[in-house]
PyMOL Python script that loads the backbone (N, CA, C, O; Angstrom):
from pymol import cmd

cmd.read_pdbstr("""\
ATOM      1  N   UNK A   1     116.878  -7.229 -53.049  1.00  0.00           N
ATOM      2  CA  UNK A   1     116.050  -7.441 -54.207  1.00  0.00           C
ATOM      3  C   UNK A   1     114.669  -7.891 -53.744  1.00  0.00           C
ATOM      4  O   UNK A   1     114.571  -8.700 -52.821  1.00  0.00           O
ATOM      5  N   UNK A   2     113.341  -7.268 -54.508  1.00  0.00           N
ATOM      6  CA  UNK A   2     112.296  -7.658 -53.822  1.00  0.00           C
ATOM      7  C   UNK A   2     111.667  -8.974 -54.828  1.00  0.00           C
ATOM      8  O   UNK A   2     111.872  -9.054 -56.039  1.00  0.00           O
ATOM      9  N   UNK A   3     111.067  -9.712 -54.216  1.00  0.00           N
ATOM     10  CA  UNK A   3     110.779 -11.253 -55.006  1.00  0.00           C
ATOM     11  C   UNK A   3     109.007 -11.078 -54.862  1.00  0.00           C
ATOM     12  O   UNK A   3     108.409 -10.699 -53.856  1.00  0.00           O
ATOM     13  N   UNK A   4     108.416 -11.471 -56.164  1.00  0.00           N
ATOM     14  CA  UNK A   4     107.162 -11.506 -56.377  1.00  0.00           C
ATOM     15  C   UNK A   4     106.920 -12.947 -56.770  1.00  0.00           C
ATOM     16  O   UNK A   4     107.731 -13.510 -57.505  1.00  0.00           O
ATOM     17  N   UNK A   5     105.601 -13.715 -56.216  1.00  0.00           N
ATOM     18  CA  UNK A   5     105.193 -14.593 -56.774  1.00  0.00           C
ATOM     19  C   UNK A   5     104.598 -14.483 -58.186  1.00  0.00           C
ATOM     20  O   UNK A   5     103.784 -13.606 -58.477  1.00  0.00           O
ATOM     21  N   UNK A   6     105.015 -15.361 -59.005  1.00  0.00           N
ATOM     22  CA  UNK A   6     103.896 -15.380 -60.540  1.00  0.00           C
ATOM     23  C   UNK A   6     102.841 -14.733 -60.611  1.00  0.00           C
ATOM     24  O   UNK A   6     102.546 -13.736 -61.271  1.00  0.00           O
ATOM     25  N   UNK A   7     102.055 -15.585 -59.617  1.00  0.00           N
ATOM     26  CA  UNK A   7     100.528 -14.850 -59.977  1.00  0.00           C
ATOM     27  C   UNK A   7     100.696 -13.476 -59.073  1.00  0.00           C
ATOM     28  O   UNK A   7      99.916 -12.684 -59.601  1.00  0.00           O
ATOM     29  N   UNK A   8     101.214 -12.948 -58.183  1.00  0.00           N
ATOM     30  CA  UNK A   8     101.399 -11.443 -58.024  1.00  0.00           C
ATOM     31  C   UNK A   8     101.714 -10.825 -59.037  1.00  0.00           C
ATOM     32  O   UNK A   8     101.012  -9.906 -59.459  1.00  0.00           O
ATOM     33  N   UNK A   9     102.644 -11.144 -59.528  1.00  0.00           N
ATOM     34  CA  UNK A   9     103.604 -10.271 -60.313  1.00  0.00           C
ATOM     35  C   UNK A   9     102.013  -9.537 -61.508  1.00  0.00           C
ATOM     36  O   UNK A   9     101.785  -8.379 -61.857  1.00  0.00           O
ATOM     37  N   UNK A  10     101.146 -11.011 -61.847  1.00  0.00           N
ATOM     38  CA  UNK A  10     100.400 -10.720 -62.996  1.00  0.00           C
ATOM     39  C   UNK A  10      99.412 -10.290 -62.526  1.00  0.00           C
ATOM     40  O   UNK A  10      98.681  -9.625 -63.260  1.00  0.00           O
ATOM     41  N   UNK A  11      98.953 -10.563 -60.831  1.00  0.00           N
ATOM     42  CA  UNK A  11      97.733  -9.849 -60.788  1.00  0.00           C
ATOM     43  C   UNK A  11      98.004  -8.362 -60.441  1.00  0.00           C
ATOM     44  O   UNK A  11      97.009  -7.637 -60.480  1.00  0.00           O
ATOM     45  N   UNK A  12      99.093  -7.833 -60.134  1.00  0.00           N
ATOM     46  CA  UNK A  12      99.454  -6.711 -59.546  1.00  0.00           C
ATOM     47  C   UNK A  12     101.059  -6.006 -60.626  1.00  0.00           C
ATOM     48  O   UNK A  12     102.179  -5.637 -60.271  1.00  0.00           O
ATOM     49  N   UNK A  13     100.355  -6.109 -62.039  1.00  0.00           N
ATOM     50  CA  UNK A  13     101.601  -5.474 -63.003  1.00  0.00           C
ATOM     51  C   UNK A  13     101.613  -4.412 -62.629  1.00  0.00           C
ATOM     52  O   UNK A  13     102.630  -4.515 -61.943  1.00  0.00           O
ATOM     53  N   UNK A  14     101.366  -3.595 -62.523  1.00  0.00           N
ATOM     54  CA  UNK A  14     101.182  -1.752 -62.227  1.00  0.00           C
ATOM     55  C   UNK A  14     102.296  -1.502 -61.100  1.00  0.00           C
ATOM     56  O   UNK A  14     103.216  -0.694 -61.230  1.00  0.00           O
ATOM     57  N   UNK A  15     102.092  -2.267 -60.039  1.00  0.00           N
ATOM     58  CA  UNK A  15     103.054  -2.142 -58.929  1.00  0.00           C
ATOM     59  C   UNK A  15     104.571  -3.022 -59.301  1.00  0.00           C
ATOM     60  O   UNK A  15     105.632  -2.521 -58.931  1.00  0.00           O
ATOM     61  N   UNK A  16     104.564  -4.065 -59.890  1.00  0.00           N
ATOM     62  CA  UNK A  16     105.780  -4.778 -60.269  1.00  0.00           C
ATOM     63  C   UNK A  16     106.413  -3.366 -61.329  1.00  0.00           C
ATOM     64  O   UNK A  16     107.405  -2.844 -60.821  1.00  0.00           O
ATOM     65  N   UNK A  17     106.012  -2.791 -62.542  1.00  0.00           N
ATOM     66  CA  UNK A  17     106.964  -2.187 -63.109  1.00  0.00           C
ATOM     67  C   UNK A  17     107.128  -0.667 -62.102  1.00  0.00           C
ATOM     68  O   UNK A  17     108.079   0.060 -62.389  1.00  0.00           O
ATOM     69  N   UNK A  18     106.423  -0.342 -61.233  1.00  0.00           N
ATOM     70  CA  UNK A  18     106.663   0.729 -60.587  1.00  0.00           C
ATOM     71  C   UNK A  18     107.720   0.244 -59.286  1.00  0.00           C
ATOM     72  O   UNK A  18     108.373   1.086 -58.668  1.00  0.00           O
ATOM     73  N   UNK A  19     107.789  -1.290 -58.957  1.00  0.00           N
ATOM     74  CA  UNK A  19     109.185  -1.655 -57.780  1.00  0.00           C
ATOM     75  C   UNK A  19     110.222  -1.606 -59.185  1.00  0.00           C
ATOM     76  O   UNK A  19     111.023  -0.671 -59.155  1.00  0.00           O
ATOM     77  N   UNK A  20     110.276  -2.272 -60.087  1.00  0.00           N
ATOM     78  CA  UNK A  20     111.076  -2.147 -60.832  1.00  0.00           C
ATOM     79  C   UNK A  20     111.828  -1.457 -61.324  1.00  0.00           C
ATOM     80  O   UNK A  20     112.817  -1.819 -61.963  1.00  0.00           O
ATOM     81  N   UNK A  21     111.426  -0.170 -61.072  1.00  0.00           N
ATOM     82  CA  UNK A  21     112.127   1.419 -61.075  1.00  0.00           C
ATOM     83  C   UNK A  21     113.192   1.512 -60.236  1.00  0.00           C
ATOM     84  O   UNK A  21     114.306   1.900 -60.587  1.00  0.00           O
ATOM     85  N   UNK A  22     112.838   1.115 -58.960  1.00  0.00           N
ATOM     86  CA  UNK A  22     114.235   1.549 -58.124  1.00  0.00           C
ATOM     87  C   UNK A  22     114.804   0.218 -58.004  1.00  0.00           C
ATOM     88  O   UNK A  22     116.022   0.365 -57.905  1.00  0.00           O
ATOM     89  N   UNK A  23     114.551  -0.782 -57.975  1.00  0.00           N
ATOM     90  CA  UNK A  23     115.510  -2.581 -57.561  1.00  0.00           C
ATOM     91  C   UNK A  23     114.615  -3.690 -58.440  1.00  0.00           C
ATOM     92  O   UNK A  23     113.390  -3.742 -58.559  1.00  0.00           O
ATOM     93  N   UNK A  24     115.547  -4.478 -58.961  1.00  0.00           N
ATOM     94  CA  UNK A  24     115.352  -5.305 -59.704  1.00  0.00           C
ATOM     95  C   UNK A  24     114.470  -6.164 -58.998  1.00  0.00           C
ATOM     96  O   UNK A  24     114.510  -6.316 -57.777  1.00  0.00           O
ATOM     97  N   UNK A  25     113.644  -6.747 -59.793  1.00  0.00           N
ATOM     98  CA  UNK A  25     111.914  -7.865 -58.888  1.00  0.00           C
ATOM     99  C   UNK A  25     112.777  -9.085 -59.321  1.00  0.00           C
ATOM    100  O   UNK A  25     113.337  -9.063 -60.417  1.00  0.00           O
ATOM    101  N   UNK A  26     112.924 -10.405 -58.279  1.00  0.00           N
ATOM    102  CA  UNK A  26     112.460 -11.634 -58.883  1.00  0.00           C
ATOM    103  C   UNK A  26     111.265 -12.205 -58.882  1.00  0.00           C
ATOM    104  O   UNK A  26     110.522 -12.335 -57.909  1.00  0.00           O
ATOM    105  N   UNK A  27     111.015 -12.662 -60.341  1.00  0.00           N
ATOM    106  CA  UNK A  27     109.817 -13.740 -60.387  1.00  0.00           C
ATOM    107  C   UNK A  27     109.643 -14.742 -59.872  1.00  0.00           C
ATOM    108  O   UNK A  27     109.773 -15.613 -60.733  1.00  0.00           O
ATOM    109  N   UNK A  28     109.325 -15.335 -58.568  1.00  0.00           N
ATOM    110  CA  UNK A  28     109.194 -16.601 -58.165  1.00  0.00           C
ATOM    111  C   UNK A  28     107.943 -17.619 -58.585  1.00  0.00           C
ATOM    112  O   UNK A  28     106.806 -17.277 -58.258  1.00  0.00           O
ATOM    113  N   UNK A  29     108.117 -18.703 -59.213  1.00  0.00           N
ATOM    114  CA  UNK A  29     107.571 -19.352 -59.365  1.00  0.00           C
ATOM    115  C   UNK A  29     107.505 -20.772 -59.200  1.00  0.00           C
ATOM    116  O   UNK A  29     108.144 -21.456 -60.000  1.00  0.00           O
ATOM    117  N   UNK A  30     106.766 -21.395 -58.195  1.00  0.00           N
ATOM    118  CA  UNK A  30     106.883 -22.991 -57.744  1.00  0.00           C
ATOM    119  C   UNK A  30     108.471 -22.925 -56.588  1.00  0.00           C
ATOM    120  O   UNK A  30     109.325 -23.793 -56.410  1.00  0.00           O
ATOM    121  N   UNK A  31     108.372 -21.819 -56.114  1.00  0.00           N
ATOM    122  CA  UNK A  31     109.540 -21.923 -55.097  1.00  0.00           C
ATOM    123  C   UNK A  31     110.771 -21.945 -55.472  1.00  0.00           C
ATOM    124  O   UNK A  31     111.688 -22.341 -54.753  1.00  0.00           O
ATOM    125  N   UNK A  32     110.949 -21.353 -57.086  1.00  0.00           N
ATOM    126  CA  UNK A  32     112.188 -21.051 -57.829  1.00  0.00           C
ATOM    127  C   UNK A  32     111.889 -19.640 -58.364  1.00  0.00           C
ATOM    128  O   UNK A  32     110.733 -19.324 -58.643  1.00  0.00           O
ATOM    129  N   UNK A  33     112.872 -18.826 -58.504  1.00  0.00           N
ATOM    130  CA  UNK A  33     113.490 -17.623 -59.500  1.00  0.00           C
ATOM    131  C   UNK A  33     113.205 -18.113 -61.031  1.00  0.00           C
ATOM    132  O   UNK A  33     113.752 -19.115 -61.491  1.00  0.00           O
ATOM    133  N   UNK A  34     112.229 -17.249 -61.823  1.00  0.00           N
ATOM    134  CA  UNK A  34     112.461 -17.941 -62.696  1.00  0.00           C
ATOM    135  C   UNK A  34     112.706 -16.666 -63.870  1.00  0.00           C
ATOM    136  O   UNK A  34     112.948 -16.801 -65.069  1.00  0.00           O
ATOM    137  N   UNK A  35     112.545 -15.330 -63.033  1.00  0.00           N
ATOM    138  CA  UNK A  35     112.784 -14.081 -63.804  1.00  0.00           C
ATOM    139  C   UNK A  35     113.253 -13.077 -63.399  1.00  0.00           C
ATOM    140  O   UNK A  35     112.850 -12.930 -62.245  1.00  0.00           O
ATOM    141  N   UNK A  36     113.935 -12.224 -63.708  1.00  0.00           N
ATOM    142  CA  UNK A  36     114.166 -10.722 -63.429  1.00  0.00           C
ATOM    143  C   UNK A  36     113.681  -9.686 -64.039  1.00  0.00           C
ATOM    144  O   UNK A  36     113.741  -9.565 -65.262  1.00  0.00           O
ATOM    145  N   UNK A  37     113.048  -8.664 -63.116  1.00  0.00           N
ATOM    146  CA  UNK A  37     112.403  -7.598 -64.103  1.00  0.00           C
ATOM    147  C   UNK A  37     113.514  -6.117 -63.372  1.00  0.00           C
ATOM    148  O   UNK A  37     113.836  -5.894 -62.205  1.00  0.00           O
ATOM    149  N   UNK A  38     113.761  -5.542 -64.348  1.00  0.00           N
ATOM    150  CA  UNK A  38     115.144  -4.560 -63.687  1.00  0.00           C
ATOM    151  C   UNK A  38     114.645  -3.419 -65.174  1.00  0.00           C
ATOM    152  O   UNK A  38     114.327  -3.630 -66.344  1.00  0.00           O
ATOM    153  N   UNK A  39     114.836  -1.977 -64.153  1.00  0.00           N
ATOM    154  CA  UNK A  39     114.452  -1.130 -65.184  1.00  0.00           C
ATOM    155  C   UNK A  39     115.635  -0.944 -66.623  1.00  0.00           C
ATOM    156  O   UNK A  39     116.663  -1.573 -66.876  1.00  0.00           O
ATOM    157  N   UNK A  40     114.825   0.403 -67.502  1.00  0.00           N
ATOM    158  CA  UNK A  40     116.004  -0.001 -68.959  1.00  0.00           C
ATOM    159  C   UNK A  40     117.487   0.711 -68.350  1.00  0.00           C
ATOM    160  O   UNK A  40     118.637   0.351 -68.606  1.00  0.00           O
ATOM    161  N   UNK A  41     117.133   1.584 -67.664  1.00  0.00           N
ATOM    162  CA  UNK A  41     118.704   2.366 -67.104  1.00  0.00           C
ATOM    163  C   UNK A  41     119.726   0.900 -66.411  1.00  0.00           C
ATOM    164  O   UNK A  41     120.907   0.596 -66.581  1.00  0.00           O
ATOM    165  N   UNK A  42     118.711   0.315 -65.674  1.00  0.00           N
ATOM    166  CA  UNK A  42     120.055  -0.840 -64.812  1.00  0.00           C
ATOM    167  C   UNK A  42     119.980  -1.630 -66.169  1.00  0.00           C
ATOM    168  O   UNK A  42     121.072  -1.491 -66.719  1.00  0.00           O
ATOM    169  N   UNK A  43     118.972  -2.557 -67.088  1.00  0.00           N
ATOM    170  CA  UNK A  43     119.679  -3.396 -68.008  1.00  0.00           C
ATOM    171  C   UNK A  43     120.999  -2.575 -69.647  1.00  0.00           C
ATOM    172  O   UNK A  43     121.716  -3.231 -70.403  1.00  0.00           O
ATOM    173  N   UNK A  44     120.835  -1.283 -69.612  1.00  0.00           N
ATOM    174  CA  UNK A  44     121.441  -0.545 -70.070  1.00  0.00           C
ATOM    175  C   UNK A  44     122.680  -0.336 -69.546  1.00  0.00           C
ATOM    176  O   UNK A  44     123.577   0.039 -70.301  1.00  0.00           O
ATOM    177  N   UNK A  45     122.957  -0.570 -68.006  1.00  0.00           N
ATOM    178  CA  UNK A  45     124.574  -0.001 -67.908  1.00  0.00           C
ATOM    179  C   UNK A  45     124.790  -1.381 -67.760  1.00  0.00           C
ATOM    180  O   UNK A  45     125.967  -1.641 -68.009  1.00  0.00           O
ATOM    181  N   UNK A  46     124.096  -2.424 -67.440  1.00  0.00           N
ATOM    182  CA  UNK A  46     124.543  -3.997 -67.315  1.00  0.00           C
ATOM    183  C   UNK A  46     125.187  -5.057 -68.803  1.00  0.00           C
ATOM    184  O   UNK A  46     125.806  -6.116 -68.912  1.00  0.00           O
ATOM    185  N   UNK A  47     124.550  -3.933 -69.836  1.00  0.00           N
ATOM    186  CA  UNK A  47     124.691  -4.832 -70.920  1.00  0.00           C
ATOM    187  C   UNK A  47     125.647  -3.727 -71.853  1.00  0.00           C
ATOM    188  O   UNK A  47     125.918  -3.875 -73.045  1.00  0.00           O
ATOM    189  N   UNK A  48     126.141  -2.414 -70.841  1.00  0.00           N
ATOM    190  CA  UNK A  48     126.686  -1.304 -72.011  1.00  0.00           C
ATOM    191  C   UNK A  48     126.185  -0.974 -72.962  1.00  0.00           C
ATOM    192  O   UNK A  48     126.798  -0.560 -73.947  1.00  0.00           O
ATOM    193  N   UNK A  49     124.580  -1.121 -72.844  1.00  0.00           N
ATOM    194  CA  UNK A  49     124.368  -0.371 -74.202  1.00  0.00           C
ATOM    195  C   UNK A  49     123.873  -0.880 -75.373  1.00  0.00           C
ATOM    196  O   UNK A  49     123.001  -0.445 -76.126  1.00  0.00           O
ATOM    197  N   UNK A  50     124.618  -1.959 -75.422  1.00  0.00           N
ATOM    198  CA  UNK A  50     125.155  -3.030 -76.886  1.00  0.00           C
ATOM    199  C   UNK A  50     123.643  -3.642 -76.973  1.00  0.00           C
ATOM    200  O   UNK A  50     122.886  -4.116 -76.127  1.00  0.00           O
ATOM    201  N   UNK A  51     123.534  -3.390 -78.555  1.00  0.00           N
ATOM    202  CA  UNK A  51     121.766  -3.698 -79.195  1.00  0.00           C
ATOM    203  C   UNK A  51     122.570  -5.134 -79.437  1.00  0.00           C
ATOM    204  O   UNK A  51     123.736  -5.292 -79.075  1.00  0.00           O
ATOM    205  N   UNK A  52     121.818  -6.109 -80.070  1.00  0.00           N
ATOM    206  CA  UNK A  52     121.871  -7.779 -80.479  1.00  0.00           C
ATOM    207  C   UNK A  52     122.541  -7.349 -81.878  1.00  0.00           C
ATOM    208  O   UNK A  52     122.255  -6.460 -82.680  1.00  0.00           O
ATOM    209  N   UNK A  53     123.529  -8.316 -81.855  1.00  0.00           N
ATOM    210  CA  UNK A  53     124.258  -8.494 -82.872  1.00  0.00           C
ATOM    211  C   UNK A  53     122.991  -8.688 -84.233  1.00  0.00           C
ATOM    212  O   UNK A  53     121.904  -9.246 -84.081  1.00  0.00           O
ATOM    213  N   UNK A  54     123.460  -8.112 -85.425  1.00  0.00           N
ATOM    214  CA  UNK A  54     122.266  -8.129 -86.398  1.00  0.00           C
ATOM    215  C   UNK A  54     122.089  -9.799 -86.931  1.00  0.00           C
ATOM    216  O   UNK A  54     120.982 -10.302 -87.121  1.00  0.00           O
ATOM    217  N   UNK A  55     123.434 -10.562 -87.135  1.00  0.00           N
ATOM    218  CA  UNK A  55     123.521 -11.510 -87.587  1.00  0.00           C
ATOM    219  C   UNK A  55     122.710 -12.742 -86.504  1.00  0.00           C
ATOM    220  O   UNK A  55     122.424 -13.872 -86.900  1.00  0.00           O
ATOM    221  N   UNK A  56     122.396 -12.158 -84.900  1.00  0.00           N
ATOM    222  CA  UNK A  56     121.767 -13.095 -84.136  1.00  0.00           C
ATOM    223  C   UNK A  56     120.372 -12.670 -84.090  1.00  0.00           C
ATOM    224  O   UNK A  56     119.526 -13.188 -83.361  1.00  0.00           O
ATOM    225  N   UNK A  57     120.207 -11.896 -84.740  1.00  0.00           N
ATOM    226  CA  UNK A  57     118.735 -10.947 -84.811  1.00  0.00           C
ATOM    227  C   UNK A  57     118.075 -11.363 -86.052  1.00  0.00           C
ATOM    228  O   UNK A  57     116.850 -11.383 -85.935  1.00  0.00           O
ATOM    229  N   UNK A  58     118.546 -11.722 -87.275  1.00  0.00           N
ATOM    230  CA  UNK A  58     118.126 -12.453 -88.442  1.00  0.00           C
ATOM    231  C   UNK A  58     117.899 -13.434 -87.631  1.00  0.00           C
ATOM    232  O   UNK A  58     116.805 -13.491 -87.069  1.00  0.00           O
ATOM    233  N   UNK A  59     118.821 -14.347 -87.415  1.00  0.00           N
ATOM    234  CA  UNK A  59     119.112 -15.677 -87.424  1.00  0.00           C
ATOM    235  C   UNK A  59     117.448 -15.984 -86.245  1.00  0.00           C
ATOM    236  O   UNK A  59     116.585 -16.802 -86.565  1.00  0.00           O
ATOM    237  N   UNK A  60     117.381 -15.229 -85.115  1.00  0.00           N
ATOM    238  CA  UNK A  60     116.647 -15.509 -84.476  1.00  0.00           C
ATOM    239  C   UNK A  60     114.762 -15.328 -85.322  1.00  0.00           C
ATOM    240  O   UNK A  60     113.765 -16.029 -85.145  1.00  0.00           O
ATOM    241  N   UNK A  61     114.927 -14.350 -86.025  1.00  0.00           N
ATOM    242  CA  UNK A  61     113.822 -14.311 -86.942  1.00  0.00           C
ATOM    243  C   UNK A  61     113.745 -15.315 -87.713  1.00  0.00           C
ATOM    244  O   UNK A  61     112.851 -15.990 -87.203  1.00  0.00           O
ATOM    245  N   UNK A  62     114.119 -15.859 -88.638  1.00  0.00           N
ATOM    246  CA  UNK A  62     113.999 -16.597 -88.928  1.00  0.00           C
ATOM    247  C   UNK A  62     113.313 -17.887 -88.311  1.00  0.00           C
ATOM    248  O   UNK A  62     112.296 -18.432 -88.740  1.00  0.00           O
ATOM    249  N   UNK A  63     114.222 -18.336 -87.003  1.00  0.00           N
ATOM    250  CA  UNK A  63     113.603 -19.179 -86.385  1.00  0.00           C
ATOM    251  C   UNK A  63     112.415 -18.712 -85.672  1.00  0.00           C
ATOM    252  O   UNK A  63     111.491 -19.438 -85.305  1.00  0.00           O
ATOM    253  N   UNK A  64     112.455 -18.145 -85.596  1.00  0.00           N
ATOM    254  CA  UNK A  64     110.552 -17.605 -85.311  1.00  0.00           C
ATOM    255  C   UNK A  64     109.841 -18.490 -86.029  1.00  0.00           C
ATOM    256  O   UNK A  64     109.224 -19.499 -85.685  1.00  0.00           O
ATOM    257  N   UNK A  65     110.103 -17.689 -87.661  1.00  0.00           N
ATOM    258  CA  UNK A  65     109.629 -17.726 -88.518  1.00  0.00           C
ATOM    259  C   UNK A  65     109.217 -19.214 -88.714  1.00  0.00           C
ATOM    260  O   UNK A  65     108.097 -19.614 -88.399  1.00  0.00           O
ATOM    261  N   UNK A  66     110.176 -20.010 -89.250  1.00  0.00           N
ATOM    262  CA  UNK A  66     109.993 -21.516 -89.068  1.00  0.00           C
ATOM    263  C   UNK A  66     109.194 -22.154 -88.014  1.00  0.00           C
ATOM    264  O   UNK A  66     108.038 -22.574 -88.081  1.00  0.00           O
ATOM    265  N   UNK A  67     109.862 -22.152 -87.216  1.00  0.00           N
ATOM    266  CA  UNK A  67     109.159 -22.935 -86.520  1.00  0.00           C
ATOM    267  C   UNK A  67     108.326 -22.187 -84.517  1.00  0.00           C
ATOM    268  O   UNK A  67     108.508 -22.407 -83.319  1.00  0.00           O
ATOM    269  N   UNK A  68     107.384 -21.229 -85.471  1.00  0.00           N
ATOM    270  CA  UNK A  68     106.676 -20.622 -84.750  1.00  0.00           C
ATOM    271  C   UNK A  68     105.371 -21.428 -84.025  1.00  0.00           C
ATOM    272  O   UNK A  68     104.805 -21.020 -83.010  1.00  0.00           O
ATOM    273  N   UNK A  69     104.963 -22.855 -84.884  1.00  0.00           N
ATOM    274  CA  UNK A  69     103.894 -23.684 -84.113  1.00  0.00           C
ATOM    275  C   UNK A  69     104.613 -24.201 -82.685  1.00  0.00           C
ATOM    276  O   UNK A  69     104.216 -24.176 -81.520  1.00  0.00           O
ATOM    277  N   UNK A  70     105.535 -24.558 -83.148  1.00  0.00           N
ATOM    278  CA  UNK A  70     106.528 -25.665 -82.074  1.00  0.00           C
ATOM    279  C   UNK A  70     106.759 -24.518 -80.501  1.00  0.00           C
ATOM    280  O   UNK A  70     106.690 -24.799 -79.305  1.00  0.00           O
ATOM    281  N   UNK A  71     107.098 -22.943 -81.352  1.00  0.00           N
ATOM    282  CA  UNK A  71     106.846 -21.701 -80.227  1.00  0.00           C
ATOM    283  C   UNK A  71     105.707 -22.379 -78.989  1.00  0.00           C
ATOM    284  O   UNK A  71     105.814 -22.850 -77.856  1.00  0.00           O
ATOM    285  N   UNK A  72     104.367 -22.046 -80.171  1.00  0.00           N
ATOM    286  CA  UNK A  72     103.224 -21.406 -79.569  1.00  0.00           C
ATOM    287  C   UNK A  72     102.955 -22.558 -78.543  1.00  0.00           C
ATOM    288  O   UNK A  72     102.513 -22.450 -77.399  1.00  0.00           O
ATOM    289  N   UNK A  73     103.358 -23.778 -79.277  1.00  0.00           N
ATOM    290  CA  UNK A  73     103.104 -25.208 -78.193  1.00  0.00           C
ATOM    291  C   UNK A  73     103.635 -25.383 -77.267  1.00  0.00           C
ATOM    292  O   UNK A  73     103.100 -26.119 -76.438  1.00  0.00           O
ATOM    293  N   UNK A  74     105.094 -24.713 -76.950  1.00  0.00           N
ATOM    294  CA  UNK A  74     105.904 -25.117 -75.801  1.00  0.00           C
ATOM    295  C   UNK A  74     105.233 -23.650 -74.995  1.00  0.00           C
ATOM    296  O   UNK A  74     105.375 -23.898 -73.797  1.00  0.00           O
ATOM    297  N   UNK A  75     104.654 -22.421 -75.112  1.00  0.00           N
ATOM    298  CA  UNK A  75     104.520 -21.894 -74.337  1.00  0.00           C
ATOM    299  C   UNK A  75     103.157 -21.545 -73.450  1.00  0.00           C
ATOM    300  O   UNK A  75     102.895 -20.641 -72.656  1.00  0.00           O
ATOM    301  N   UNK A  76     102.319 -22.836 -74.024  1.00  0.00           N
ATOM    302  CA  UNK A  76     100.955 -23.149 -73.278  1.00  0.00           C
ATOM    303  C   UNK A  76     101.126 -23.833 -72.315  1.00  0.00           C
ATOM    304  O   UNK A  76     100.169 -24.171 -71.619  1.00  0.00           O
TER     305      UNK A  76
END
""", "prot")
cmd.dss("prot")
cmd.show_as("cartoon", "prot")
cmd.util.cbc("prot")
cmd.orient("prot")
């Protein structure tokens, strides 16, 4: 598996989704894994297929919905 630092990954997107084609990237960040980027064919046979249950797909809208400040704050 090939491992990209954060700021690689963002200064160099073009090449991260083009490794991502053939082997899954980790995101390293602060000397931890903190992501996987894996194309839709590997997260497709990994997950069979299966879209989000509709009832966790409301439910998750919703909480968007609500409490979308509390979102925007934890992800600055």
């Amino acid at each position: 598996m090939k491992v990209m630092q954060a700021s690689e990954a963002k200064n160099r997107f073009g090449e991260l989704l083009e490794a991502s084609g053939s082997e899954p990237v980790a995101i390293r960040k602060n000397g931890r894994d903190i992501r996987v980027i894996l194309s839709t064919e590997e997260y497709e046979r990994l997950t069979g297929g299966n879209s989000v249950d509709p009832k966790v797909q409301t439910s998750l809208e919703r909480s968007m919905k609500r409490w979308n400040k509390v979102y925007e704050a934890l992800a600055k």
